[in-house]
DRENGU-747972 format. One line per field, with one value per residue (C-alpha): residue number from 1; residue in one letter; x, y, z. Coordinates in nm, 4 decimals, always signed. Layout:
N
nr <- [NUM;...]
rest <- [a;...]
x <- [X;...]
y <- [Y;...]
z <- [Z;...]
! end
This chain:
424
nr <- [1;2;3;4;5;6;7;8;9;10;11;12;13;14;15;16;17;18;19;20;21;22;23;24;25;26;27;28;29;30;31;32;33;34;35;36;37;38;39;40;41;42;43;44;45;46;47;48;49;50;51;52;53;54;55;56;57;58;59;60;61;62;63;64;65;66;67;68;69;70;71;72;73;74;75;76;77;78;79;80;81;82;83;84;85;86;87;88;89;90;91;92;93;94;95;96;97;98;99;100;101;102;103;104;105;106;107;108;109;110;111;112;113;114;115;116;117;118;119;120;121;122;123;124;125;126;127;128;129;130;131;132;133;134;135;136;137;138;139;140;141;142;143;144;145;146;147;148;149;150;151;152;153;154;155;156;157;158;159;160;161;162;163;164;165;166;167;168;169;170;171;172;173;174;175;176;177;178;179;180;181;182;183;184;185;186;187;188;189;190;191;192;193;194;195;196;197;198;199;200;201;202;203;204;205;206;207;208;209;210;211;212;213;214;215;216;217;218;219;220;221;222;223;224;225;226;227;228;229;230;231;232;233;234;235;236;237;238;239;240;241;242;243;244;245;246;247;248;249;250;251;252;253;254;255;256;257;258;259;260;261;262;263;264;265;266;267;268;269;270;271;272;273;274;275;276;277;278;279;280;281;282;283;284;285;286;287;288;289;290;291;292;293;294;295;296;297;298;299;300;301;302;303;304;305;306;307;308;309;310;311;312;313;314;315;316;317;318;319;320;321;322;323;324;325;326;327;328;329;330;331;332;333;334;335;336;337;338;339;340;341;342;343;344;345;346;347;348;349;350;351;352;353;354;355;356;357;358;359;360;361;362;363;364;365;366;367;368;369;370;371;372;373;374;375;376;377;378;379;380;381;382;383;384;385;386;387;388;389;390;391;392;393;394;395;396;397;398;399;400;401;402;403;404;405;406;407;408;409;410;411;412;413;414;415;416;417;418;419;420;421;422;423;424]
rest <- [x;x;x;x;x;x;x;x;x;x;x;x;x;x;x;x;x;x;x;x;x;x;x;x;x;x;x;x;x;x;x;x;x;x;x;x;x;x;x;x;x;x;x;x;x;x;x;x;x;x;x;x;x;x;x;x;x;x;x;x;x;x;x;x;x;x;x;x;x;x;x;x;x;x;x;x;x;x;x;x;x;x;x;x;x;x;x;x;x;x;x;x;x;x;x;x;x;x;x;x;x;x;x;x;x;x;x;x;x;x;x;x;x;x;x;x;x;x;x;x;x;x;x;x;x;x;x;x;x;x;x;x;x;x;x;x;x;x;x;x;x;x;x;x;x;x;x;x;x;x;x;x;x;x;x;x;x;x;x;x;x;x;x;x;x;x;x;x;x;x;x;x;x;x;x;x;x;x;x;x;x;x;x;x;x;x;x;x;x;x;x;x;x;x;x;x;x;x;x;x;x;x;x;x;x;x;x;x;x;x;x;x;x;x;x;x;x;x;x;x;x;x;x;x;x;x;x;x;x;x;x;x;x;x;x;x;x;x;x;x;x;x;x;x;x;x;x;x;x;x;x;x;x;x;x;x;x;x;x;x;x;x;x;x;x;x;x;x;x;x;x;x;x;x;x;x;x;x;x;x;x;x;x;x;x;x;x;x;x;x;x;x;x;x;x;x;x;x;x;x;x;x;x;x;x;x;x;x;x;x;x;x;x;x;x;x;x;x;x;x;x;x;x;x;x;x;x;x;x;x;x;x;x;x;x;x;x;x;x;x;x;x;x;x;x;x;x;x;x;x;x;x;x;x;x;x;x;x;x;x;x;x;x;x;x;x;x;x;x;x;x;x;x;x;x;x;x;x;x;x;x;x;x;x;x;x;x;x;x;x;x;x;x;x;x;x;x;x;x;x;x;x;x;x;x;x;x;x;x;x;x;x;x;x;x;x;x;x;x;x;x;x;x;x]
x <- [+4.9600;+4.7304;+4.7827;+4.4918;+4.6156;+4.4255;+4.6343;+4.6055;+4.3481;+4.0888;+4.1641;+4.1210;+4.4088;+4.4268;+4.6927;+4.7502;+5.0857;+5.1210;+5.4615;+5.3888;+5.2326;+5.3312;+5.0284;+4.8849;+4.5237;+4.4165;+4.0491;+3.9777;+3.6197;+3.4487;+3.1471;+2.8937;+2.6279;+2.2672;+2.1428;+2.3577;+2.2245;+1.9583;+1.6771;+1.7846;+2.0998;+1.9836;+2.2848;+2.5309;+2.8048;+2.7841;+2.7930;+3.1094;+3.2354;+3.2735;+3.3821;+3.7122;+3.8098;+3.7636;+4.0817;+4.3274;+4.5050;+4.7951;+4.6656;+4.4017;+4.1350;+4.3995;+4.6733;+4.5333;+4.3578;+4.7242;+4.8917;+4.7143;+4.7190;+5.1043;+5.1898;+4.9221;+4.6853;+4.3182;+4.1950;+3.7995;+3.5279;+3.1677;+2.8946;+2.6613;+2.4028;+2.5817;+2.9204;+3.1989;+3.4983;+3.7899;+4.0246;+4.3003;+4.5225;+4.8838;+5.1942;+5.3262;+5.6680;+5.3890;+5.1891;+5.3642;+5.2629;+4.8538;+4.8770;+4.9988;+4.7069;+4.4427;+4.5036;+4.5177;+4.2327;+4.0406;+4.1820;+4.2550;+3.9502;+3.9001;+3.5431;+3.5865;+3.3053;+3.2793;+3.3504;+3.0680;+2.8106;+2.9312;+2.9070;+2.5359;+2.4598;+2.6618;+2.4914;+2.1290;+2.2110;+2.3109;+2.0067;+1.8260;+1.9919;+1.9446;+1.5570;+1.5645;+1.6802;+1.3527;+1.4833;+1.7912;+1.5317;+1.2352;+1.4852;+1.4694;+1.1365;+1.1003;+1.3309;+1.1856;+0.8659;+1.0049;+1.2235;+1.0125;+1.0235;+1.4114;+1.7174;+1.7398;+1.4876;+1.6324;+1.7983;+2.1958;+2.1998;+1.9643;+1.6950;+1.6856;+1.5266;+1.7885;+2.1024;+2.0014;+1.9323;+2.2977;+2.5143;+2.8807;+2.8745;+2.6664;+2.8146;+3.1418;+3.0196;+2.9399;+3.2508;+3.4473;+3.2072;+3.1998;+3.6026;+3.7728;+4.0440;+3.7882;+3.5058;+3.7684;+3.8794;+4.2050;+4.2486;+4.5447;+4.6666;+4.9135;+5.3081;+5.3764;+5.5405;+5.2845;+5.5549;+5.5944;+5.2660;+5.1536;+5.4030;+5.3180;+4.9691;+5.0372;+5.2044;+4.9790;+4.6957;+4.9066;+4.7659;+4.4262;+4.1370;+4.0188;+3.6786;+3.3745;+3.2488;+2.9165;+2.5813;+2.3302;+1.9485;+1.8887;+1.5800;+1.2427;+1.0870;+0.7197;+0.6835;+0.3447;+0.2970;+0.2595;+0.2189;+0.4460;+0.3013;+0.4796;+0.3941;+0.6387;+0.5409;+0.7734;+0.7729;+0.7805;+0.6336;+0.9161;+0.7989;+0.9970;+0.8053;+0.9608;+0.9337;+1.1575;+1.5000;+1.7803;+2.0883;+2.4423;+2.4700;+2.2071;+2.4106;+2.1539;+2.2887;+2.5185;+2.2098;+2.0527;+2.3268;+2.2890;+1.8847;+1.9197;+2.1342;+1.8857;+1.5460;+1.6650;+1.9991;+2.1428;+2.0809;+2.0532;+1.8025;+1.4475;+1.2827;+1.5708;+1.5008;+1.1310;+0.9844;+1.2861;+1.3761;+1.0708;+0.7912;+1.0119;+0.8426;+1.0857;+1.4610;+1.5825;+1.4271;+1.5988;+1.5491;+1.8673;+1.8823;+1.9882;+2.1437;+2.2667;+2.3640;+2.0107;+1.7928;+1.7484;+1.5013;+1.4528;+1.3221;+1.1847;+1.2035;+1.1045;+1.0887;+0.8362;+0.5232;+0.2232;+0.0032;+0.1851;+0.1485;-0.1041;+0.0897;+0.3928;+0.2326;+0.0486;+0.4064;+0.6169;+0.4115;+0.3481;+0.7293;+0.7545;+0.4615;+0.6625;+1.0010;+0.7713;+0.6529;+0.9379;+1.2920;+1.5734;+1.7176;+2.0491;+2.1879;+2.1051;+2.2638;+2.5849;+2.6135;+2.5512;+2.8074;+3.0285;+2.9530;+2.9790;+3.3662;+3.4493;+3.3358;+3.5297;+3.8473;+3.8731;+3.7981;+4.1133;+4.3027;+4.2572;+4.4032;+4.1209;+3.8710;+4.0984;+4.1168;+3.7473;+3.7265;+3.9484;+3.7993;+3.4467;+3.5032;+3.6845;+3.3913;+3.0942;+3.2469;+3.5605;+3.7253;+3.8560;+3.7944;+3.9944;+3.8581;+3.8436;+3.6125;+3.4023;+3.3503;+3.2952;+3.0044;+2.9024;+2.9124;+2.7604;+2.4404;+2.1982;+1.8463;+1.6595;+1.7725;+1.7467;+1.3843;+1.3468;+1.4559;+1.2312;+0.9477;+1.0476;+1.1070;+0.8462;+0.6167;+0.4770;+0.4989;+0.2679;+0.4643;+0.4817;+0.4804;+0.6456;+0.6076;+0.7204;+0.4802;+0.1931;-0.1043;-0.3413;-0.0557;-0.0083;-0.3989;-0.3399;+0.0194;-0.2066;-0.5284;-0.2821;-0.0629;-0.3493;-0.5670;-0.1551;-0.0433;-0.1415;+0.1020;+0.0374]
y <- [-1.5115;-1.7085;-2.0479;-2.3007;-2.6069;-2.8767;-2.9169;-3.2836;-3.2070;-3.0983;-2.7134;-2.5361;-2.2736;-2.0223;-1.7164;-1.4366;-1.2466;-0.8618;-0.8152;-0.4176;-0.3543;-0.3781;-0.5015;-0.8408;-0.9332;-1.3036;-1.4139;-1.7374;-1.8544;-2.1554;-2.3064;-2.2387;-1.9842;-1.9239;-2.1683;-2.4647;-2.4108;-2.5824;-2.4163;-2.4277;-2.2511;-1.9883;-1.6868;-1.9587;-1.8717;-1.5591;-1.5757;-1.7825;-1.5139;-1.2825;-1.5565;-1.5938;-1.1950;-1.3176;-1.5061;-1.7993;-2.0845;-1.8110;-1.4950;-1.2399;-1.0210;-0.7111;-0.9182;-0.9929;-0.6176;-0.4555;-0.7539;-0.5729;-0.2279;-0.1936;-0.3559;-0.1288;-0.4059;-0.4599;-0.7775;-0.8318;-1.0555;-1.1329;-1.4167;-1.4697;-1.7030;-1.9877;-1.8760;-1.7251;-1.4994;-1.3931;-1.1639;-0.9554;-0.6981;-0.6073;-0.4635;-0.7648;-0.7977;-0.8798;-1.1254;-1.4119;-1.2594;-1.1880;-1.5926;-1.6722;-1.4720;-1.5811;-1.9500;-1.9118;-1.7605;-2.0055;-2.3222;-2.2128;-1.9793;-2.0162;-1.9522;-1.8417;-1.8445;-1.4893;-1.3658;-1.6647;-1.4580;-1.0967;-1.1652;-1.2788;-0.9981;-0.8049;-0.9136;-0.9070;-0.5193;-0.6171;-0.7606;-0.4568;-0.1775;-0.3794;-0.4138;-0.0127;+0.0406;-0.0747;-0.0048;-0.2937;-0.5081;-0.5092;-0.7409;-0.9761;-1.0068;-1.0857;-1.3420;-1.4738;-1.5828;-1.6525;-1.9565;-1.9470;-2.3948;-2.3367;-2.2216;-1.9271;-1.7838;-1.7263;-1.3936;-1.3969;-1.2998;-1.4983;-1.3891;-1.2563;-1.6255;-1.7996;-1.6103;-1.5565;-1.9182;-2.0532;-2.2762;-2.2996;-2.7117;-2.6935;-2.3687;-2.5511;-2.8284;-2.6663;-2.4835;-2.8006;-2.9795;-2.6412;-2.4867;-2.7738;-2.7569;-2.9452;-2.6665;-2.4166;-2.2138;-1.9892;-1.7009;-1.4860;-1.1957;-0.8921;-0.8943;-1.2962;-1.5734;-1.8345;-2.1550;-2.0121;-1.8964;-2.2745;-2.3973;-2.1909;-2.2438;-2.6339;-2.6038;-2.4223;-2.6887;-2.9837;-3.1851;-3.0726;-3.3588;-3.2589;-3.3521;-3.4002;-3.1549;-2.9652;-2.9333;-2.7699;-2.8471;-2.8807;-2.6075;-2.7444;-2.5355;-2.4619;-2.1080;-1.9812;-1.5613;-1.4080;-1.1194;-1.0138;-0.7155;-0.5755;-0.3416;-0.1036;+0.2710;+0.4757;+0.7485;+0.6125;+0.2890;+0.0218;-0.2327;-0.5069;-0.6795;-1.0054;-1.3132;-1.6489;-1.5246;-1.7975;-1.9619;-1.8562;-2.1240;-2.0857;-1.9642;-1.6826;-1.4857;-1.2769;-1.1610;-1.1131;-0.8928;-0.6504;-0.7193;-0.5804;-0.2459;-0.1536;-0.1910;-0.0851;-0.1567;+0.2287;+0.6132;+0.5519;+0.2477;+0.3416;+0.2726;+0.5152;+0.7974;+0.7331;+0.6729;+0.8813;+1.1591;+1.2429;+1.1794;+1.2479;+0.9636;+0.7643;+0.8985;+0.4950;+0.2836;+0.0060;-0.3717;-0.6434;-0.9973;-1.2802;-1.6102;-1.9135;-2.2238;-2.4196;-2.1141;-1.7040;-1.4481;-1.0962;-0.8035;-0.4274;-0.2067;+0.1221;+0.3323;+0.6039;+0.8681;+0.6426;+0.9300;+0.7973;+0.4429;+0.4088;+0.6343;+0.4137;+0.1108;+0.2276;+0.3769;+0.0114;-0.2125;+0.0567;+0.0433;-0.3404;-0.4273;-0.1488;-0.3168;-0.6389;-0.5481;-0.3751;-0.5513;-0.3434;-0.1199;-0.1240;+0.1550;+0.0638;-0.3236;-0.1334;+0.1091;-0.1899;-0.3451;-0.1025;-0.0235;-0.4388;-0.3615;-0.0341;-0.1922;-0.5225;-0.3657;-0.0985;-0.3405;-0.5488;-0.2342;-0.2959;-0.6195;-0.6662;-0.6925;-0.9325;-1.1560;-1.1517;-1.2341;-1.5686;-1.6610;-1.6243;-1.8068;-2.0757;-2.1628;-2.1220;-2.2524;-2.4734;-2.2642;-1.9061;-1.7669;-1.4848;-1.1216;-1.1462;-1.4701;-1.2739;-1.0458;-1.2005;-1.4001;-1.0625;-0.9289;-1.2164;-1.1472;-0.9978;-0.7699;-1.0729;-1.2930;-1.0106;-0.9678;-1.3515;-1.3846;-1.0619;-1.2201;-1.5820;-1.3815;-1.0927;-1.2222;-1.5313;-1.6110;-1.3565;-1.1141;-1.1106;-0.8272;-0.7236;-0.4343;-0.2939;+0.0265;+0.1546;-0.0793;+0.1474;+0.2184;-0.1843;-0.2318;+0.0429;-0.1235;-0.4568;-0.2906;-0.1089;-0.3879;-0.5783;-0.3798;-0.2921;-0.6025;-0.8189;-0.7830;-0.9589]
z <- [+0.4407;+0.6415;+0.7911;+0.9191;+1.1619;+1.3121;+1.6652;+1.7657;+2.0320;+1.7865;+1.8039;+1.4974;+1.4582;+1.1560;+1.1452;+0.9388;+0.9332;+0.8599;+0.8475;+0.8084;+1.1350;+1.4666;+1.6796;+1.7230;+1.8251;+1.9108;+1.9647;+2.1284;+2.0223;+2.2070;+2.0262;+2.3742;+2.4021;+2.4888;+2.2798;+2.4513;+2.7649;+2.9819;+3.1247;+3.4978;+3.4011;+3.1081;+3.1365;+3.2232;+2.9209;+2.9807;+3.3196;+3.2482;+3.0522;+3.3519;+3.5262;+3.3239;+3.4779;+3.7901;+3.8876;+3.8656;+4.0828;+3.9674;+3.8792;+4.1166;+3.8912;+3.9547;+3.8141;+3.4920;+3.4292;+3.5409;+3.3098;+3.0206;+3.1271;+3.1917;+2.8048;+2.6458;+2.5638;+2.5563;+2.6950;+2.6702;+2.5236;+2.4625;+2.4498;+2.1768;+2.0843;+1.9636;+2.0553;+2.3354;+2.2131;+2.4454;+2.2239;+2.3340;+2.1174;+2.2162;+2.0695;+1.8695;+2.1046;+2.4093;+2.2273;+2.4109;+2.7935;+2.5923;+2.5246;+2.9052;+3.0350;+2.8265;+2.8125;+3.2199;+3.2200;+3.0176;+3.1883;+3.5636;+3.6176;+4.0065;+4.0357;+4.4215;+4.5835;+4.7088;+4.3111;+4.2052;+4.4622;+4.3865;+4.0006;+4.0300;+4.1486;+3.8570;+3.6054;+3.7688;+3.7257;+3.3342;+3.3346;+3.4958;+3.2683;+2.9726;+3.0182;+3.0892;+2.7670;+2.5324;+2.2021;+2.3063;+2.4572;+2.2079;+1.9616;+2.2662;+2.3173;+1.9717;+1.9312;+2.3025;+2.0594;+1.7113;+1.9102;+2.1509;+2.1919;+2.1752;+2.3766;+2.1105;+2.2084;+2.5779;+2.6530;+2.6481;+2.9871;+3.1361;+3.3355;+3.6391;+3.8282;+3.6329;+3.7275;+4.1002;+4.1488;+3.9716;+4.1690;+4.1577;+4.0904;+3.7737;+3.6294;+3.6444;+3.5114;+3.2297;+3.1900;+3.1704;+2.8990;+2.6906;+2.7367;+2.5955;+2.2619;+2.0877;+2.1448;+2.0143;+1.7351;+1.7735;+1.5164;+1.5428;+1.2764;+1.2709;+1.3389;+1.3933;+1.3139;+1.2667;+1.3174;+1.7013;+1.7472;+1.6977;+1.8824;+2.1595;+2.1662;+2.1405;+2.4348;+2.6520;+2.4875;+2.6648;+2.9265;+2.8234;+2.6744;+2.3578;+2.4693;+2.2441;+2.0275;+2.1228;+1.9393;+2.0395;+2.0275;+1.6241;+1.5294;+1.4320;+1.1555;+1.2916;+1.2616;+1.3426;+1.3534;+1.6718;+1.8812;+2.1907;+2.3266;+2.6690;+2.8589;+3.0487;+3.0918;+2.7335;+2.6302;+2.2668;+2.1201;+1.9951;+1.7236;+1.5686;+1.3084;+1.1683;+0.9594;+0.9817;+0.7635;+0.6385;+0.8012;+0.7773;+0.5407;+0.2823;-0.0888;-0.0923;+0.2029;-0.0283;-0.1960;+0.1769;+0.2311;-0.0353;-0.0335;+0.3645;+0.2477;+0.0328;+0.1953;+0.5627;+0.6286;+0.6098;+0.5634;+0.2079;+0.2764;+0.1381;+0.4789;+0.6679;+0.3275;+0.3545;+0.7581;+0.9002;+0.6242;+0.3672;+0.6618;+0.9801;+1.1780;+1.3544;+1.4637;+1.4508;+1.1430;+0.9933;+0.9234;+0.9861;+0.9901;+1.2752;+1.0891;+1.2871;+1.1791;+1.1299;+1.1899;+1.0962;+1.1352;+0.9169;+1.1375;+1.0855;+1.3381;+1.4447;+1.7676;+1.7025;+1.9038;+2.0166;+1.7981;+1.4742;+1.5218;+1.1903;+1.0171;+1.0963;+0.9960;+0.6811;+0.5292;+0.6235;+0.5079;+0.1858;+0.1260;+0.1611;-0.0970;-0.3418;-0.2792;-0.3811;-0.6814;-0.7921;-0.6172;-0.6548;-0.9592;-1.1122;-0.9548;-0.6605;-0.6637;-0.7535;-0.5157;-0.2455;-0.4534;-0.4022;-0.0534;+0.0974;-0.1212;+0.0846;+0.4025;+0.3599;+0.2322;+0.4603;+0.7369;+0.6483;+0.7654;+1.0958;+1.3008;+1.5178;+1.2007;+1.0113;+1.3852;+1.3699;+1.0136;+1.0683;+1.3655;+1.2759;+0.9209;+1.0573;+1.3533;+1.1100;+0.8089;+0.8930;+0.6651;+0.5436;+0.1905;+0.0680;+0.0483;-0.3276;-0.3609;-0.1443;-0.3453;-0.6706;-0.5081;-0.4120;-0.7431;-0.8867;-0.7296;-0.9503;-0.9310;-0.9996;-0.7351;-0.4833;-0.5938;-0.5796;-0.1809;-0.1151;-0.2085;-0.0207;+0.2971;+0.2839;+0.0792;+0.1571;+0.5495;+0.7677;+0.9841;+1.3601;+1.5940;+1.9366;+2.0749;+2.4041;+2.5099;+2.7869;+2.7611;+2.6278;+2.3576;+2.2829;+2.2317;+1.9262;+1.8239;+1.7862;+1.6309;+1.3484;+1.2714;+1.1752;+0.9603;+0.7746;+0.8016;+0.4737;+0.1716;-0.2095]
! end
């Protein structure tokens, strides 16, 4: 059964009981990321996020980690674009002790000065072992160019100017506008009683301002194609190509889901069977999209030998002109039917999923629709409006490159891309 409350501070709550198991997760999702942030403090929510480890008025780093580790529980969390989640997962007879931790950690994070200075330099090494890893980065320095007037564009993390330079006043600044009850949705599922589980949440929301709700820069749409070539010395070539995609709003995103698990979105995908399997010219090939609230790309990519690189080109944009003239068959809008049903049943059997599932609904959409409306809006989608979006997406705006790769290799990347490049 799930439960949605509106606590009197302006926190969203919504619970789920599963009287059959005997876990509990709880995710804690604040509506600040990347794209709320300023350019003198880009990495600040996520440097935030490490932040919340770091120690209370009450509680030392150690205390909270050996909190966790001596009830069995897993305490952890993440930053995103457009929003923060701190989740933790217990045995449901220490969900009460989870709760103390977290909400102490999300209202009494010390920010001690020694942790503040030892943490920059943390995640400057993120930073560094993310930007050794190309075929992570690449999706980065495409996104850096399709927002490239906008905070979405900016890395997660922040850069390596940005995080070296931050300053304990206006971090916390920020932390108090952005980790208020009004900023906040609470999901909670597995072994509970959702009466007490308000009640105790209520509680540990006393004495704290509901605040006012925070919006981040609204998107302009004035897309113009680009190229982002960088050079670093690889061994292989990575290439995202991309056009602008749809928010996480727009009715068509069913159809974007099952449109994405056909062309490139698995092994079965006829870019994985075709550059990967039949012509062996990538080991990674796949295309995904990125959806936010007033904004969304759709992106091909494709990590492959700088001596293939017209090869590589000639057979994507050959199997996105056939999968424009064409769309999709039958068979295949079943079995993608069939597959988005596995995947979101089989997810429901696990606590964390189901968390994620309220807490992500309830921030993006304000509300939570049951597995089975899902699914008939995913069953209602048919070939023709699949072949409809394809040609709104792919077909009319020009694509834009970014490629990571040796100089010499980019000049070829760029040469390749546009002799390939045009579609009907």
């Amino acid at each position: 059964m799930i439960n949605d409350y509106k606590l009197l501070n302006g926190c969203r709550l919504v619970t789920e009981e599963i009287p059959y198991v005997r876990s509990a997760a709880i995710g804690i999702y604040i509506r600040v990321g990347s794209r709320h942030e300023a350019e003198y403090i880009k990495g600040a929510a996520h440097f935030i996020e490490h932040m919340l480890f770091k120690g209370t008025e009450s509680r030392s780093a150690r205390d909270i980690a050996e909190s966790f580790e001596s009830i069995g529980g897993q305490l952890n969390a993440y930053t995103a674009k457009e929003y923060t989640c701190v989740y933790a997962r217990t045995l449901d007879e220490h969900l009460s002790l989870a709760m103390d931790i977290l909400f102490d950690m999300l209202f009494a994070a010390k920010f001690a000065p020694k942790d503040f200075d030892n943490e920059k330099k943390v995640i400057i090494e993120e930073i560094n072992m993310y930007e050794d890893t190309p075929d992570d980065l690449i999706h980065d320095v495409f996104a850096r160019q399709m927002w490239s007037q906008h905070p979405l564009g900016s890395p997660i993390l922040g850069t390596r100017d940005s995080v070296s330079s931050f300053e304990r006043g206006p971090i916390c600044d920020f932390y108090r506008d952005h980790y208020q009850p009004s900023n906040m949705v609470i999901a909670v599922a597995g072994n509970i009683d959702s009466v007490k589980v308000k009640d105790a949440i209520s509680a540990h929301l006393e004495g704290h301002s509901g605040g006012d709700l925070k919006v981040g820069q609204e998107v302009q749409r004035n897309y113009r194609c680009f190229s982002n070539l960088v050079e670093k010395p690889t061994e292989q070539v990575q290439i995202c190509i991309g056009v602008p995609g749809i928010n996480y709003f727009d009715e068509r995103r069913h159809a974007l889901n099952i449109m994405n698990n056909v062309f490139g979105g698995g092994m079965s995908s006829r870019l994985f069977q075709s550059l990967r399997e039949e012509l062996g010219l990538a080991y990674s090939v796949y295309s995904y999209p990125a959806a936010y609230s007033d904004s969304g790309a759709y992106s091909l990519y494709i990590g492959t030998n700088p001596g293939r690189i017209d090869t590589c080109f000639e057979a994507l944009f050959k199997e996105i002109r056939s999968f424009l003239e064409t769309g999709i068959t039958p068979l295949e809008l079943e079995r993608t039917q069939q597959l988005i049903k596995s995947s979101l049943y089989l997810g429901l059997e696990n606590v964390m999923n189901r968390m994620s599932r309220l807490g992500k609904s309830m921030l993006m959409y304000g509300e939570v629709h049951a597995p089975e409306e899902i699914m008939d809006r995913i069953l209602a989608v048919d070939a023709q409006q699949v072949h409809e979006l394809a040609l709104s997406l792919l077909g009319k705006e020009p694509f834009s490159l970014a490629a990571i790769a040796p100089q010499q290799t980019l000049n070829e990347v760029e040469r390749a891309f546009n002799h390939y490049w045009t579609v009907p």
